[in-house]
C-alpha positions, -999 to 999 in steps of 0.1 A, spaced: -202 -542 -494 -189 -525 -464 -164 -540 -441 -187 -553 -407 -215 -550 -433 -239 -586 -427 -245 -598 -461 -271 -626 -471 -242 -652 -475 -236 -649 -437 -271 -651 -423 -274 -683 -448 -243 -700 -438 -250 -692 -400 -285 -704 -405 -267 -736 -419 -247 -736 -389 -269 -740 -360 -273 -700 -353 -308 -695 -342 -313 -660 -352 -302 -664 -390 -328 -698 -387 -355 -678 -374 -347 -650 -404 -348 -677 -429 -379 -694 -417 -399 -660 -410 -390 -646 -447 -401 -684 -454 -432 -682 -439 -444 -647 -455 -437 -659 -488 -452 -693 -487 -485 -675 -472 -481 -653 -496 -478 -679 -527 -505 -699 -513 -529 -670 -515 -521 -669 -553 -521 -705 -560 -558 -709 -543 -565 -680 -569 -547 -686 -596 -541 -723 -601 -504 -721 -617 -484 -754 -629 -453 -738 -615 -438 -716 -596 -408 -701 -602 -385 -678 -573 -361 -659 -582 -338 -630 -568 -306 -634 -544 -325 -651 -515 -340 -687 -531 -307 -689 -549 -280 -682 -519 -304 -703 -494 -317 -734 -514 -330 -760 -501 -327 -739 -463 -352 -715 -477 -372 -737 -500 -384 -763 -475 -400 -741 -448 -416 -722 -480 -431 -754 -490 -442 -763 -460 -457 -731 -452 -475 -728 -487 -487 -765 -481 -502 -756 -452 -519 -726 -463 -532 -733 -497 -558 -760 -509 -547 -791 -511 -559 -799 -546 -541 -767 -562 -512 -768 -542 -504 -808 -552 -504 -800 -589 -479 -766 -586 -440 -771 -586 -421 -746 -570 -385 -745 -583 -356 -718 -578 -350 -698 -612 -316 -703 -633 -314 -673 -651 -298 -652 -621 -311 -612 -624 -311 -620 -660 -349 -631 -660 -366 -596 -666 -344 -589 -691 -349 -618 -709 -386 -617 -701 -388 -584 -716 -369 -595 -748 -392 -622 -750 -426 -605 -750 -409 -575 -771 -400 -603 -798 -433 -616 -792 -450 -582 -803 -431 -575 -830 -433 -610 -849 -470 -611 -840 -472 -575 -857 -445 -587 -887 -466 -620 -891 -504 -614 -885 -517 -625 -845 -525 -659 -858 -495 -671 -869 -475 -667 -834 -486 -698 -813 -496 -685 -776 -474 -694 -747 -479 -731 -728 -512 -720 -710 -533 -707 -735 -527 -668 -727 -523 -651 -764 -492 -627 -768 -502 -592 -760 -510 -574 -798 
């Protein structure tokens, strides 16, 4: 960081604060990607939906609520009442892991034979 430099802490915490600006940052952001989601939930129908990156997890709840809101209003009702939406854990460890996982997925399938490797909860097989 550079000294003066705004970082995503302060807009949050100003948000948090009462500062109209960093509210209207937060919300707008909030509303892109909750349109945005709601265009992939009337398509694809997931359980759940998982955010990550610095945003969801510095803003919580501030950020998470207009999201919902705005994805509720913009999806169908009957797929948007059956997906959860929840802020990762795993940080900017998540592709790495993901890749680890589908890398160990490939070569036990290959080790093993393709049946003997379960597919993922949802019914998609591990790429062979």
């Amino acid at each position: 960081e550079h000294p003066g430099e705004l970082s995503l802490e302060m807009i949050v915490e100003a948000g948090k604060s009462g500062d109209r600006l960093s509210q209207t940052v937060l919300s707008e952001a909030a509303a892109h990607l909750g349109t945005a989601l709601a265009g992939m939930v009337n398509v694809l129908n997931p359980e759940k939906i998982i955010l990550g990156g610095p945003l969801p997890r510095v803003a919580g709840d501030t950020f998470l609520d207009p999201l919902l809101y705005f994805l509720r209003a913009r999806a169908f009702q009957r797929s948007v009442s059956a997906t959860q939406v929840v802020i990762s854990q795993l940080d900017e460890k998540a592709s790495a892991l993901g890749v680890v996982v589908m890398l160990a997925r490939e070569l036990l399938g290959k080790l093993a034979g393709p049946k003997s490797i379960p597919p993922p909860r949802g019914g998609t097989p591990a790429i062979p």
